[in-house]
N, C-alpha and C positions, 0 to 999 in steps of 0.2 A: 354789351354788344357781343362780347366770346360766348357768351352762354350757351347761347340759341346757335350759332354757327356749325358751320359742315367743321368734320376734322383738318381737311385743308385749309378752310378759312383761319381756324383759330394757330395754325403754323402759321403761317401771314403775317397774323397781327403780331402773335408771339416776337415773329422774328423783326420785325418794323419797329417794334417796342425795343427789342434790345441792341437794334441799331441807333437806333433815339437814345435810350438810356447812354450804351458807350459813346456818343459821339458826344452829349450833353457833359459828360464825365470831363471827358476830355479837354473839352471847352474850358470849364470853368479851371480845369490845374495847367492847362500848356495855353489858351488862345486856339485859334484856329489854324494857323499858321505851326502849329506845335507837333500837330499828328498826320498820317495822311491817311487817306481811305483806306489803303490796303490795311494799315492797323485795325481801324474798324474791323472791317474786314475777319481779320485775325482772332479779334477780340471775340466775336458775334461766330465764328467757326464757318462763316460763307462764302463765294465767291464774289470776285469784284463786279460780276456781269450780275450777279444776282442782288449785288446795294444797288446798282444802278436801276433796275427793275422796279426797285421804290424809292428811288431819291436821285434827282438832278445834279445834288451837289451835301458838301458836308454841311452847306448851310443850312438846306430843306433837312436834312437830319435831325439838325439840330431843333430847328422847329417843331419837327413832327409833320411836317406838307411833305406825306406819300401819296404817291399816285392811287395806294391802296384804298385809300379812302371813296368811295364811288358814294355819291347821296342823291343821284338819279332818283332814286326810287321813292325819298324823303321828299325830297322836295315834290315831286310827282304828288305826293299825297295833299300836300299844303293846298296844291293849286288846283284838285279836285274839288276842292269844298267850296270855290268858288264859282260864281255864275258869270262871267265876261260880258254874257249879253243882255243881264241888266245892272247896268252902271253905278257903282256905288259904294259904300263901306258895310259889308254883312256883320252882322250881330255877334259873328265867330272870328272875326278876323283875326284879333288880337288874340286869344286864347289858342288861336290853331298857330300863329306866327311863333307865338312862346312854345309851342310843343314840337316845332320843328328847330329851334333851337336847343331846347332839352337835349330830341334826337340824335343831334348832330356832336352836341359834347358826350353822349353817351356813346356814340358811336368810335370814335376819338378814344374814352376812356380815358379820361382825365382822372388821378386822383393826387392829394397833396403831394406826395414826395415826386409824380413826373414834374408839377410845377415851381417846387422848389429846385428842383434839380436844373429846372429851364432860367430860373430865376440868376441861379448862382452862375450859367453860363453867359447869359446877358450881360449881369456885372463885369464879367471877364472879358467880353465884346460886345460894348454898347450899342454899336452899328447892326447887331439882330433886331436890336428894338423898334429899330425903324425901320427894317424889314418887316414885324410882326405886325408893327400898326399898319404897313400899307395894304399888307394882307385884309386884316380887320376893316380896312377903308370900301376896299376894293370886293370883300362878302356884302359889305352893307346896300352897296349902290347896287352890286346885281339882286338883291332882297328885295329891293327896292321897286325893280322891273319884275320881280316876281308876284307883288302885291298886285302891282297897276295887273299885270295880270289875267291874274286871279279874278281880281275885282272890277276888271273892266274900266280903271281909271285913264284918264288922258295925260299924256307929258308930262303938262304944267299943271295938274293937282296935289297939293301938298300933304294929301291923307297919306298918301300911299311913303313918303320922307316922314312924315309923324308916327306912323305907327310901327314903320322901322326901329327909329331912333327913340322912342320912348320904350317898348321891348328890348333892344337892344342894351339900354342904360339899364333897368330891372336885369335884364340879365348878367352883365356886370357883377352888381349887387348882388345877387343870387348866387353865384358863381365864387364868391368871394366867402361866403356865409358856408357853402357846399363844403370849400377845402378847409374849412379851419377844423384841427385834427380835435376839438372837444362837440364839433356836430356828430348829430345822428342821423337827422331826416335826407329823405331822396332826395334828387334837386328836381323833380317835377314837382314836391310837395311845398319847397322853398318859393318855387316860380308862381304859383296857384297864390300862394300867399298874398306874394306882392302883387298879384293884378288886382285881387281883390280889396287889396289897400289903394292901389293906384284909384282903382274905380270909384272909391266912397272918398276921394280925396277931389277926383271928379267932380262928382255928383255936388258933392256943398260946394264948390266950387260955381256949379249952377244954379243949385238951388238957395244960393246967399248964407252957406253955413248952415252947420248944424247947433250951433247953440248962440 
């Protein structure tokens, strides 16, 4: 995601990242309760009006839920490939659903040691973790109304909850396989993988097996 970005954007991220970083640090040696902002703060060389600028609280810090993260423009893409006005499941659904999730951890910039580093603070305050998963809850349901969408699905059609939640779990999987520090492949290579397994897992699944 820095790559491509204006020189401002990448001060941004930079600096979001090592508010993250110090505030994850912090977590896992003192608890939450241990440091306060302005440390942050101190740590990262910025002002307090300017952590506030990307984070609500030391909690969103700690997570990484900056406001900096905008995915308007991501998700915009997803729900272009869809036709609303003829009602249905398109061909691309799932492959374009997987590549707006790629996106979105790309964007993020996730790589093993922010999530080790996320990991060790959780252990330190278990109660993140159940803030992270409501997060995770709460992306999926609105994914959800993004498909219906997209694809012109109604309420009560269950494509649009299946092909969340089955992208979603491959993503997981993929995501897991990404951070372990003896990979090499991208994670859009990882992801392609497994739909293409999901799919032939599919298929004999309809077609009564392949042997």
């Amino acid at each position: 995601m820095v790559d491509g970005a204006t020189p401002a954007r990448k001060r941004r991220v930079n600096t979001a990242h090592r508010l993250t970083a110090a505030a994850r640090r912090r977590t896992a040696e003192d608890g939450l309760s241990g440091f306060t902002v302005d440390e942050i703060c101190d740590e990262a060389g910025i002002s307090r009006r300017t952590f506030f600028n990307y984070f609500a609280s030391k909690e969103d810090a700690v997570l990484g839920f900056t406001t900096l993260w905008d995915q308007h423009e991501i998700e915009e893409r997803f729900t272009a490939g869809g036709d609303p006005d003829e009602p249905g499941v398109s061909a691309s659904l799932l492959d374009d659903y997987a590549a707006m999730l790629v996106d979105r951890w790309t964007e993020i910039g996730l790589t093993p040691e922010q999530v080790a580093d996320l990991v060790a603070a959780m252990e330190r305050e278990p109660r993140l973790l159940s803030r992270l998963f409501e997060s995770i809850r709460a992306r999926e349901r609105a994914d959800v109304e993004l498909v219906r969408a997209r694809e012109g699905l109604p309420e009560d059609d269950l494509r649009g909850q299946v092909a969340v939640q089955l992208v979603s779990a491959l993503g997981g999987a993929c995501m897991g396989q990404f951070l372990d520090p003896d990979n090499s492949d991208p994670l859009h290579t990882i992801m392609r993988r497994r739909l293409v397994a999901a799919r032939e897992v599919f298929a004999a699944a309809l077609t009564g097996g392949t042997r």
